[in-house]
BALOBA-1460 file (C-alpha; in Angstrom, 3 decimals):
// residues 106
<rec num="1" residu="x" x="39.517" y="150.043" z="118.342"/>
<rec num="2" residu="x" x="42.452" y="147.697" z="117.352"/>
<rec num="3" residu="x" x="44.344" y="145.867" z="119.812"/>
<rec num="4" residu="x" x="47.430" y="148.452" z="120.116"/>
<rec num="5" residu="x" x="45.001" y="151.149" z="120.765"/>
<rec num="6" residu="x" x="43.254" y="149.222" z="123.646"/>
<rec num="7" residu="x" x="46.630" y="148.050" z="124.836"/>
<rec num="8" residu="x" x="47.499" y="151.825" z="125.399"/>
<rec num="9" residu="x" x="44.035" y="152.274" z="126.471"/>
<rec num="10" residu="x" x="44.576" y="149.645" z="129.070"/>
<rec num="11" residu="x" x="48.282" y="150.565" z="130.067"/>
<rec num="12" residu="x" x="47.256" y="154.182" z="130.484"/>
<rec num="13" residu="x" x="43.798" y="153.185" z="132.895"/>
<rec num="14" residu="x" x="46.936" y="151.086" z="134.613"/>
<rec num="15" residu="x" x="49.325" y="153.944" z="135.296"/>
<rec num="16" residu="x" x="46.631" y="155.824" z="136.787"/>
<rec num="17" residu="x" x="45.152" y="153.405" z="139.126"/>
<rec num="18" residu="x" x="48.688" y="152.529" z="140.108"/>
<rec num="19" residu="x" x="49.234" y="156.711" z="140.808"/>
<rec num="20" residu="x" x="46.259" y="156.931" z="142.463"/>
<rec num="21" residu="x" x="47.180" y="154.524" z="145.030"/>
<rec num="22" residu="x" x="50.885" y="156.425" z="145.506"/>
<rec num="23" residu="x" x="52.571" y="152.788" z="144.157"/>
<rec num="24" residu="x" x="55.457" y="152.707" z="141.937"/>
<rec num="25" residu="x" x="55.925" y="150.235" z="139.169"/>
<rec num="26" residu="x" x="58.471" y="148.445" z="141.582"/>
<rec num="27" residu="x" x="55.868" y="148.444" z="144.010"/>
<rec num="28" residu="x" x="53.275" y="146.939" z="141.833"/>
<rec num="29" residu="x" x="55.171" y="144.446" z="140.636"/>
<rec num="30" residu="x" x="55.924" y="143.028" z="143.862"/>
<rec num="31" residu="x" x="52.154" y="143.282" z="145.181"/>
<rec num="32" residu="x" x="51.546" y="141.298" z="141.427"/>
<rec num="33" residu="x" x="54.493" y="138.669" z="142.568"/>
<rec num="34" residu="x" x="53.097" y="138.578" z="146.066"/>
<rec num="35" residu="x" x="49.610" y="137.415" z="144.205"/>
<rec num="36" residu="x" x="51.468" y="134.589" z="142.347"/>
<rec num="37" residu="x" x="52.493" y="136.227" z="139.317"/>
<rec num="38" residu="x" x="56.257" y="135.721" z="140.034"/>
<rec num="39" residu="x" x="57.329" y="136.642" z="136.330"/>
<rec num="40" residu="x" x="56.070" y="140.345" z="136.812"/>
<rec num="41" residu="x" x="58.193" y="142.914" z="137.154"/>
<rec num="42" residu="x" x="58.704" y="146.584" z="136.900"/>
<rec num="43" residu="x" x="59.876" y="146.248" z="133.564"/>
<rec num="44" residu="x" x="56.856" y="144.449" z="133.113"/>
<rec num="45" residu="x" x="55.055" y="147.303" z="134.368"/>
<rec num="46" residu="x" x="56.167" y="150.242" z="132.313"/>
<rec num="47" residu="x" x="55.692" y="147.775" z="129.236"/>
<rec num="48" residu="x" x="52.642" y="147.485" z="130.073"/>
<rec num="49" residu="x" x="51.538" y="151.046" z="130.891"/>
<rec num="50" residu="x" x="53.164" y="152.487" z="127.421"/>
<rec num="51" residu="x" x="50.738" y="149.727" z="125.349"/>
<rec num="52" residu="x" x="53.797" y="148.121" z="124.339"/>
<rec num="53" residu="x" x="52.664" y="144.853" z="126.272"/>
<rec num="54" residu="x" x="49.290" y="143.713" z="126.142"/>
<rec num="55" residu="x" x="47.212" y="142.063" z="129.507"/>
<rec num="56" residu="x" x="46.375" y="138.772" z="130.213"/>
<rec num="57" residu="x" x="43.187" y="138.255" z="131.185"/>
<rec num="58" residu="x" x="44.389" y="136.289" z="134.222"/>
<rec num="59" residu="x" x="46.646" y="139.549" z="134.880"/>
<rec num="60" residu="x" x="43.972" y="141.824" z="134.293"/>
<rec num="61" residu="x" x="41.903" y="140.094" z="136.977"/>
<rec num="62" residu="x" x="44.666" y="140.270" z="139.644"/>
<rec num="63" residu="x" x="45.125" y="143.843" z="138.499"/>
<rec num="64" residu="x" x="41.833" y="144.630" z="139.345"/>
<rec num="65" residu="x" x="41.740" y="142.961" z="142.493"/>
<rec num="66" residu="x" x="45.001" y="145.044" z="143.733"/>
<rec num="67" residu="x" x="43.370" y="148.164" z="142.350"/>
<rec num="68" residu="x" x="39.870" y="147.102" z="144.652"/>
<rec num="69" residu="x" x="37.879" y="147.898" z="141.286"/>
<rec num="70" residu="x" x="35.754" y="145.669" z="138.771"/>
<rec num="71" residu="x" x="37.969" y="144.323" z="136.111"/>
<rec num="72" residu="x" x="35.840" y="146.047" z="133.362"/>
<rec num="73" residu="x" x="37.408" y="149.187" z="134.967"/>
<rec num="74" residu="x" x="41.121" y="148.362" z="133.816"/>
<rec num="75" residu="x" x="39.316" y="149.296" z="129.595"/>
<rec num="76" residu="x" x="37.751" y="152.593" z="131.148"/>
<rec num="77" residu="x" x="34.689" y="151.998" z="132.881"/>
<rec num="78" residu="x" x="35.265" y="154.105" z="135.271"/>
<rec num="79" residu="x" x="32.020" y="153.912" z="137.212"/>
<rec num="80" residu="x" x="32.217" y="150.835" z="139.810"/>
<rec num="81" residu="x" x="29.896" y="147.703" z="139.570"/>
<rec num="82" residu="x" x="27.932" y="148.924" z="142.924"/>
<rec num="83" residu="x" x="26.630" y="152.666" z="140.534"/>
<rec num="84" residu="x" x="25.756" y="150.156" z="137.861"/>
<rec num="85" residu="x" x="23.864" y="148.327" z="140.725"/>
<rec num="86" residu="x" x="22.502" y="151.217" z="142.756"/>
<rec num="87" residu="x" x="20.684" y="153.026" z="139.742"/>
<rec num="88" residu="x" x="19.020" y="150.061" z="138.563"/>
<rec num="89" residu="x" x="17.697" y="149.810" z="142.188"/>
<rec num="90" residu="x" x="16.648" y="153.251" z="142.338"/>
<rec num="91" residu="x" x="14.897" y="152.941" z="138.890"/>
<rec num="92" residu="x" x="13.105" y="149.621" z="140.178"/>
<rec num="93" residu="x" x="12.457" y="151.489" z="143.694"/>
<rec num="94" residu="x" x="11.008" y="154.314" z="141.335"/>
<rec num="95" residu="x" x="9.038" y="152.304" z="139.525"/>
<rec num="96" residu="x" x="7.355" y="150.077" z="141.921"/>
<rec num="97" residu="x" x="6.654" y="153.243" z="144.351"/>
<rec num="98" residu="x" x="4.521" y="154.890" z="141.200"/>
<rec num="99" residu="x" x="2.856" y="151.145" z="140.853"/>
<rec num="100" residu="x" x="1.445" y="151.277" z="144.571"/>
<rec num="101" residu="x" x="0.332" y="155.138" z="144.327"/>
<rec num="102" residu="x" x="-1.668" y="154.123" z="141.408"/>
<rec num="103" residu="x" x="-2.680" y="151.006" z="143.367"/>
<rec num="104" residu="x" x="-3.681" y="153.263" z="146.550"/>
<rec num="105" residu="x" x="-5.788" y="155.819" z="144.713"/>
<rec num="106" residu="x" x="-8.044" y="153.527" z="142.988"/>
């Protein structure tokens, strides 16, 4: 993927999340000033959502903190850290529960 493509990528991921919560661009600017970033604004926004502007990581992390979502969510991961987490515990839960049936039949 080359970096326009991933900017829309990103920008697009963006707009949703920022629909999803019911925010405007206005509106997410000022929660993104509110966090510090006091050069963001809505222009800044829909820039950014079209891929015409591309994220700063910094940005991307505040982002993602507004949004409540793992910042590796913002390039389309949509699945949150805690699914990641849970299935590797079920696997290992799996796993060690076929270990002591072994163990108890012997």
């Amino acid at each position: 993927m080359d970096a326009r493509a991933g900017n829309i990528q990103v920008g697009a991921r963006i707009a949703d999340l920022r629909a999803q919560m019911g925010w405007s661009q206005s509106y997410l600017a000022r929660r993104m000033n509110e966090a510090g970033w006091k050069n963001f604004y809505q222009v800044t926004v829909a820039r950014t959502e079209k891929g015409e502007r591309p994220v700063l990581l910094h940005e991307a992390l505040a982002l993602a903190d507004l949004f409540g979502i793992d910042v590796t969510q913002l390039a389309g991961n949509q699945e949150p850290k805690a699914v990641h987490k849970a299935a590797g515990l079920h696997d290992a839960i799996h796993v060690l529960t076929e270990e002591l049936k072994k163990r108890t039949l012997k």
